[in-house]
C-alpha positions as CSV (number, residue, x, y, z in Angstrom):
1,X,34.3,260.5,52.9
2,X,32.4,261.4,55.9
3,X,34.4,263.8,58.7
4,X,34.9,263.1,62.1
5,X,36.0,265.8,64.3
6,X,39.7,266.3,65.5
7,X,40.1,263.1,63.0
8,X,43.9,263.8,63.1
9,X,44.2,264.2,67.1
10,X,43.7,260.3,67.5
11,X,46.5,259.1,69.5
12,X,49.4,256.8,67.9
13,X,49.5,254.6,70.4
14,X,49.7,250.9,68.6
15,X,51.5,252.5,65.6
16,X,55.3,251.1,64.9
17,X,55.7,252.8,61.5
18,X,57.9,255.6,63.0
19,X,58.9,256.7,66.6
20,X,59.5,260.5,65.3
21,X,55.9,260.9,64.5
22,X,55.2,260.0,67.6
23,X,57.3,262.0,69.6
24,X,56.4,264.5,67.1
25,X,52.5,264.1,68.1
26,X,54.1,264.1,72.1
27,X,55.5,267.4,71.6
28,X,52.7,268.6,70.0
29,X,50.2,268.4,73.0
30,X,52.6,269.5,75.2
31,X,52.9,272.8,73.0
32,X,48.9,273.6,72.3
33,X,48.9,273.6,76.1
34,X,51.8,275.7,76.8
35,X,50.0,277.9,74.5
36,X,46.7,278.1,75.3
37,X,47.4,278.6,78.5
38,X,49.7,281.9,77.3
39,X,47.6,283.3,74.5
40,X,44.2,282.0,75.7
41,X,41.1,282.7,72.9
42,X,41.9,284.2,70.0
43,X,41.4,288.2,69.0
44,X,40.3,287.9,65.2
45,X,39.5,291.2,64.1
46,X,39.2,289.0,60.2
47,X,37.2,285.5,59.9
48,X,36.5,285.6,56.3
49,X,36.3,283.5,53.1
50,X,37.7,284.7,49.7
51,X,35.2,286.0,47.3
52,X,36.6,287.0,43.8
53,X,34.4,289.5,41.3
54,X,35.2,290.2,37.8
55,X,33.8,291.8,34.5
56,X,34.7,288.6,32.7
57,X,31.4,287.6,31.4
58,X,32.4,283.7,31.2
59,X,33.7,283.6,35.2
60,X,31.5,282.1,37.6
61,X,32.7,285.4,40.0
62,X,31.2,288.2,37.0
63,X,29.7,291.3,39.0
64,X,26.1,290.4,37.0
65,X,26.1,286.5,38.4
66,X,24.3,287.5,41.4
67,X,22.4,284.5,41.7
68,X,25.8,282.4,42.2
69,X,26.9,284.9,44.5
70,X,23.8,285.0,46.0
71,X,24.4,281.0,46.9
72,X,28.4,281.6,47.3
73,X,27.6,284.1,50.4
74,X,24.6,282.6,51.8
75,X,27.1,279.4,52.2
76,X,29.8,281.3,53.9
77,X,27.2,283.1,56.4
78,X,26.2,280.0,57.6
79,X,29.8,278.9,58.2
80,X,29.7,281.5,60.8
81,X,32.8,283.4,59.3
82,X,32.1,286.6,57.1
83,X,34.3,287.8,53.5
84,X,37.1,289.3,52.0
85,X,35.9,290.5,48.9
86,X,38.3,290.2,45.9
87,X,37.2,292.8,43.3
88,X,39.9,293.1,40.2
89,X,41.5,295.8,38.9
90,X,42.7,295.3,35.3
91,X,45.7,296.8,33.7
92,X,43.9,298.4,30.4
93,X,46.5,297.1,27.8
94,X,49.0,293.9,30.3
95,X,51.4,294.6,32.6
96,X,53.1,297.5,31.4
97,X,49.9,299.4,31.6
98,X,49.6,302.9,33.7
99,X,45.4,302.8,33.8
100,X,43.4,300.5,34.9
101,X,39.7,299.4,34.1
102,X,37.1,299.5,37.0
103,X,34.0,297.1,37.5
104,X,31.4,299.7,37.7
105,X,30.9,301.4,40.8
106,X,27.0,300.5,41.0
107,X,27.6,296.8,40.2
108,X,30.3,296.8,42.8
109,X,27.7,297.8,45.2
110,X,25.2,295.4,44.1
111,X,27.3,292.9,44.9
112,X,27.7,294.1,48.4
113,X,24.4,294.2,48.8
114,X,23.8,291.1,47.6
115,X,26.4,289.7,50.6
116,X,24.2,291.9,53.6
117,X,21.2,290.5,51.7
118,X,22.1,286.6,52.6
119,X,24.0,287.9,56.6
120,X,27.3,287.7,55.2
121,X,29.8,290.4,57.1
122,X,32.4,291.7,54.6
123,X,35.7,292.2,56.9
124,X,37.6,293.5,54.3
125,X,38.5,294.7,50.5
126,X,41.1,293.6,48.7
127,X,41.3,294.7,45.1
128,X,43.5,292.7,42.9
129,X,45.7,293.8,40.3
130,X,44.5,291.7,36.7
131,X,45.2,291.6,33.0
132,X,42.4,290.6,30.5
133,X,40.1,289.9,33.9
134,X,41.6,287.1,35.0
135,X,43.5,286.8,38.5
136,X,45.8,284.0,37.0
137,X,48.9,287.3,36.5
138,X,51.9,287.4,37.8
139,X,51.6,290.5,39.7
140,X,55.5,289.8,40.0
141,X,55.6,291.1,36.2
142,X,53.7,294.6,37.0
143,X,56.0,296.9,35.2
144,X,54.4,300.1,34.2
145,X,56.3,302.4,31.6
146,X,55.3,305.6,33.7
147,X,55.6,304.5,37.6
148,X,54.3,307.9,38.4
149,X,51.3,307.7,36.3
150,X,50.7,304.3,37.3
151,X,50.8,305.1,41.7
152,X,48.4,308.0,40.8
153,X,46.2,305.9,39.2
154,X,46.5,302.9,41.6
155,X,46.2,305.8,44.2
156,X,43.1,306.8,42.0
157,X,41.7,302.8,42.0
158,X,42.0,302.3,46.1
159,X,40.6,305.6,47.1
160,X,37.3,304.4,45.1
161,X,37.3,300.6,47.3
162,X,38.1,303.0,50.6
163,X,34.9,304.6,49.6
164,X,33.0,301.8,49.1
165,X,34.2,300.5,52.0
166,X,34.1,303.0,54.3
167,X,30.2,303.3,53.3
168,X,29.5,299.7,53.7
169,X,31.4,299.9,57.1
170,X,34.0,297.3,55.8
171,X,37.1,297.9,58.4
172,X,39.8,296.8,56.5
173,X,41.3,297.7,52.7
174,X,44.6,295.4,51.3
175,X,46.2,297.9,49.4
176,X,48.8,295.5,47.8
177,X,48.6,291.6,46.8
178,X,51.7,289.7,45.5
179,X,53.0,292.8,44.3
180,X,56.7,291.7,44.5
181,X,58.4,294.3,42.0
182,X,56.6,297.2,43.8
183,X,57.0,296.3,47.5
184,X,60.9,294.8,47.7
185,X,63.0,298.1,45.9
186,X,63.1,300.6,47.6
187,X,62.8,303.2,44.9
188,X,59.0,302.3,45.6
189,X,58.8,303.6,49.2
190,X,58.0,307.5,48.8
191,X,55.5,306.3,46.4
192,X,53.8,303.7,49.1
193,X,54.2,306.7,51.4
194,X,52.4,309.2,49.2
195,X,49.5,306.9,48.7
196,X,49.2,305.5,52.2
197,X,48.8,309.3,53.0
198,X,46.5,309.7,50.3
199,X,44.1,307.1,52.0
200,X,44.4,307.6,55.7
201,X,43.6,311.9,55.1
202,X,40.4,311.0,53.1
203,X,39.6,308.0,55.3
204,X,41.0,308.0,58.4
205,X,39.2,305.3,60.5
206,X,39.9,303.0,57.6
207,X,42.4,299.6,58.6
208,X,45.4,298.9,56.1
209,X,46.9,296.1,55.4
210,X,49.1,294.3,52.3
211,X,49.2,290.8,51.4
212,X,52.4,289.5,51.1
213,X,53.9,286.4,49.4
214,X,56.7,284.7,50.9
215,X,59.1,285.8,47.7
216,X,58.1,289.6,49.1
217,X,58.4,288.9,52.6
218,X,62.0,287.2,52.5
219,X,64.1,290.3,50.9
220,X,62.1,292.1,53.6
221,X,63.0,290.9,56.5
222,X,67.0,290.4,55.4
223,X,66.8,294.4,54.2
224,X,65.2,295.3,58.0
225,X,67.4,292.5,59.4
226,X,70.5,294.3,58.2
227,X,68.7,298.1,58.3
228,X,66.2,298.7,61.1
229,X,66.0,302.5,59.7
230,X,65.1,300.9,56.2
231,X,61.5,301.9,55.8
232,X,59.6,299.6,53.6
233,X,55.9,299.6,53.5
234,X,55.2,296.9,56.1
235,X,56.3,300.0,58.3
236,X,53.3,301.7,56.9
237,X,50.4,299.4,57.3
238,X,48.1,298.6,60.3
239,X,48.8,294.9,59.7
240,X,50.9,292.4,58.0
241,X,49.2,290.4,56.1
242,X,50.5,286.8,54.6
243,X,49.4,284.6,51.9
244,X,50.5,281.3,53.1
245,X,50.5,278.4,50.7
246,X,52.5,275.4,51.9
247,X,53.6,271.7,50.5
248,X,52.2,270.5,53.5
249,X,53.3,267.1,53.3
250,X,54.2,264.1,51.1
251,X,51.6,261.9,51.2
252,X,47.9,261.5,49.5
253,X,44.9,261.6,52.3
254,X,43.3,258.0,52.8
255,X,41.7,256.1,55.3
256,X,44.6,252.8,56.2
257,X,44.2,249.5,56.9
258,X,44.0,250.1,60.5
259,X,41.4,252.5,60.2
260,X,43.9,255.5,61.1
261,X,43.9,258.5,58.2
262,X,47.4,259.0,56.3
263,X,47.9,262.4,57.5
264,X,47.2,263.9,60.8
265,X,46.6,267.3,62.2
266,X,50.1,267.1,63.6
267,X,51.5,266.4,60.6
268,X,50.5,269.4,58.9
269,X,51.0,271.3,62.1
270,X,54.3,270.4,61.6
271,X,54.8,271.9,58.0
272,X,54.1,275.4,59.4
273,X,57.2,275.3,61.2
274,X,59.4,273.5,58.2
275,X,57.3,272.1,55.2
276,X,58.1,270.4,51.8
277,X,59.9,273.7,50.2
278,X,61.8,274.0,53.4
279,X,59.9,277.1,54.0
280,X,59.6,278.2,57.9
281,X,56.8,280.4,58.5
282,X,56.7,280.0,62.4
283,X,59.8,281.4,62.4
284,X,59.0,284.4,59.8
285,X,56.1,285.4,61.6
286,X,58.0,285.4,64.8
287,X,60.7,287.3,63.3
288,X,58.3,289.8,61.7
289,X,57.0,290.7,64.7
290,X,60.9,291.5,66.5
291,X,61.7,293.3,63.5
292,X,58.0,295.8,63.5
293,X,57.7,295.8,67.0
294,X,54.9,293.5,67.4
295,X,52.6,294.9,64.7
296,X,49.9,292.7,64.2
297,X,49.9,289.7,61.5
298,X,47.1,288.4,59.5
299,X,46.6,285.5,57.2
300,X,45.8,287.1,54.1
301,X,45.4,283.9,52.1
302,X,45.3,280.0,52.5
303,X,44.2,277.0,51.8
304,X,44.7,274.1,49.4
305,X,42.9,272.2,46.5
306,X,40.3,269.8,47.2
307,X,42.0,266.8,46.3
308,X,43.5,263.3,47.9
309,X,46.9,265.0,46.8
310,X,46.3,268.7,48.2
311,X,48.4,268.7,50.7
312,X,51.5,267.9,48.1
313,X,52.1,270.8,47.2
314,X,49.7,274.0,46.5
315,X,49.4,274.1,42.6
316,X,48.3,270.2,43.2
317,X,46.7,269.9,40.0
318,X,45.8,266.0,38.7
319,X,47.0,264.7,42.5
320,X,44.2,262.8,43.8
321,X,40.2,262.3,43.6
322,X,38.2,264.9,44.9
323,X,38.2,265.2,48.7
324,X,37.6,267.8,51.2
325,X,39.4,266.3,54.1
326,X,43.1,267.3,53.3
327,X,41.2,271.0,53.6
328,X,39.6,270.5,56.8
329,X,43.0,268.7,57.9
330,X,44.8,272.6,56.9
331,X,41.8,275.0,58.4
332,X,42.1,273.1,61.8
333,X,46.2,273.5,61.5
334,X,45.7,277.3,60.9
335,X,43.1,277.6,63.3
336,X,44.6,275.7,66.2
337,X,48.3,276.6,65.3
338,X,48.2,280.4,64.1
339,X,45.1,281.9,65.2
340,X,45.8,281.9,69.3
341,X,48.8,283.3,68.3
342,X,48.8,287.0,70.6
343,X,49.7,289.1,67.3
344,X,47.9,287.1,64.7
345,X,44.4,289.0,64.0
346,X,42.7,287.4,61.1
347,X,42.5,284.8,58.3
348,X,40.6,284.6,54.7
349,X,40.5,281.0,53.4
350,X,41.4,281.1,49.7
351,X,38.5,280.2,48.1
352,X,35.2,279.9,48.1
353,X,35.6,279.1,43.9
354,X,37.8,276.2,42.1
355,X,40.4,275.0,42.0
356,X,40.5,276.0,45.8
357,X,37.1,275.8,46.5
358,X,36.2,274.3,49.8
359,X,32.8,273.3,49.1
360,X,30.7,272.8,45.9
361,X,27.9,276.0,46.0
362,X,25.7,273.4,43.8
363,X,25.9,270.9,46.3
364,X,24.0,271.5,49.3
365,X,25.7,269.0,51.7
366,X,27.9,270.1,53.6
367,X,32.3,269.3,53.1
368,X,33.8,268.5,55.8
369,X,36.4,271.6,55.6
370,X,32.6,273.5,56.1
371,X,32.0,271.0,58.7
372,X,35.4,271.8,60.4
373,X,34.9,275.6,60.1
374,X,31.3,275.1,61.7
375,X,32.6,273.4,64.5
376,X,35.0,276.4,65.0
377,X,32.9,278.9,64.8
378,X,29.9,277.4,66.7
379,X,32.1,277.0,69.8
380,X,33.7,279.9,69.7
381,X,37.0,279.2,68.8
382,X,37.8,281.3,65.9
């Protein structure tokens, strides 16, 4: 279906169906005044799209495709925004692995190059933790039988991205993705110390950051909540960083009867500050930055499948046809709701390959999440 701009700001004005969704919408434009007048433009340090690489030889995302990744960042350097770059690091023998294979440090590079080749900026590096190459683990299930052996070698794998980073002039480095074992004991912490340390001595101008799910980020704030003196590594970082996945609402994206679409920008507006799971990350964020003294927040992930249905829920596998307006319906959400927000610095869209994928890289027409995103970033919004 073709986009229309702002599609989901259309007022409600004839519409009988339910007086909370109006008041609702009401509310709504009072609110995006009230706050751009506050927070005024945005101070995005990260405007990035997701790029995964792997050594898995069958993966659209292996180091060697370069002409695929060629096409993958030429896309997202017109888009106006730059990448995260997702290289894995694989736990040699599953998840109770101490070592880790590394994509070579030449191919690794190659791909960079390949990104400044087609204008793409890479904002930041954030290596994820794999078994047998494929980012569909758990990292959850991490459990190494020698937790010394395995921080000194995951100490090991991030002081080789800092250098690659820190010679591409890539400002930021995610030194922990979904990690939930690791991140909410606090046995961990001297470890987290020890290799924060480890970093910021051999690379000192380098930016930090994690990326936590909301499974991590929950114990965290109840264990600060009841303990401000309880370090945890949050305390340790330059930024908090978020992957945000939401069941944004309960309905499939059409085009009704009357011509109005099924689900507005206000709707899933709305699911930020309470959405299907019950989940309410206005409020986290908010109390994240009381409880670390207004340490700046970044979206480390988001986004949803391209589907009718993919705003059900995130996993929203078999839920709809193909369509790319329930995307552009969650990018303008983000980037109008979170993005002005004074403490929020950055964003990576989750991703530029399926089933996330918010355009098709064989396909030169342009989605309308891509269309959304270009209007964005040509006006100088985000």
């Amino acid at each position: 279906m073709p986009f229309t701009p702002n599609i989901g700001l259309k007022k409600w004005d004839s519409d009988t169906e339910g007086l909370n969704r109006m008041q609702f919408t009401k509310n709504f434009e009072v609110i995006d005044e009230k706050v751009g007048g506050l927070y005024g433009a945005t101070n995005l340090k990260v405007r990035s799209a997701s790029v995964s690489i792997t050594a898995a030889t069958t993966h659209s995302e292996y180091y060697e495709n370069l002409p695929h990744l060629n096409k993958v960042f030429a896309r997202v350097a017109a888009q106006g925004i730059g990448v995260t770059l997702c290289p894995y690091a694989n736990m040699t023998t599953g998840p109770t692995s101490n070592t880790f294979d590394r994509i070579p440090e030449a191919k690794l590079q190659a791909v960079i190059d390949a990104a400044k080749s087609k204008g793409a900026r890479i904002d930041m590096l954030k290596p994820h933790i794999v078994t047998n190459w494929s980012d569909g683990f758990a990292r959850r299930l991490i459990a190494p039988t020698d937790i010394d052996a395995h921080f000194a070698n995951w100490t090991a794998e991030l002081l080789h991205f800092a250098k690659l980073a820190d010679r591409n002039g890539i400002p930021w480095l995610c030194i922990s993705c979904e990690q939930q074992a690791q991140t909410t004991d606090s046995f961990y912490f001297a470890k987290w110390q020890s290799l924060v340390s480890t970093i910021r001595y051999a690379y000192p101008n380098l930016k930090l950051t994690v990326a936590y799910m909301l499974a991590e980020l929950l114990p965290t704030i109840s264990k600060v909540r009841a303990n401000p003196d309880d370090k945890c590594l949050l305390h340790l970082v330059d930024a908090i960083g978020h992957n945000v996945y939401l069941g944004a609402y309960w309905d499939y994206y059409y085009i009704r009867p009357d011509g109005k679409p099924s689900i507005t920008v206000q709707d899933v507006e709305r699911s930020l500050y309470r959405d299907n799971g019950d989940n309410r990350w206005m409020a986290r964020f908010q109390e994240i930055r009381t409880l670390f003294n207004d340490k700046p927040q970044m979206i480390t992930e988001f986004g949803c499948f391209p589907l009718t249905g993919g705003l059900i829920k995130p996993i929203a596998t078999g839920l709809g046809t193909t369509d790319y307006n329930a995307q552009a319906l969650l990018f303008q959400a983000f980037f109008d709701t979170l993005m002005p927000l004074p403490y929020m610095i950055g964003f990576a869209i989750w991703h530029t390959n399926a089933p996330f994928n918010y355009f098709d890289v064989n396909d030169p027409a342009l989605t309308s999440a891509e269309k959304l995103i270009l209007d964005y970033t040509t006006r100088g919004v985000i």
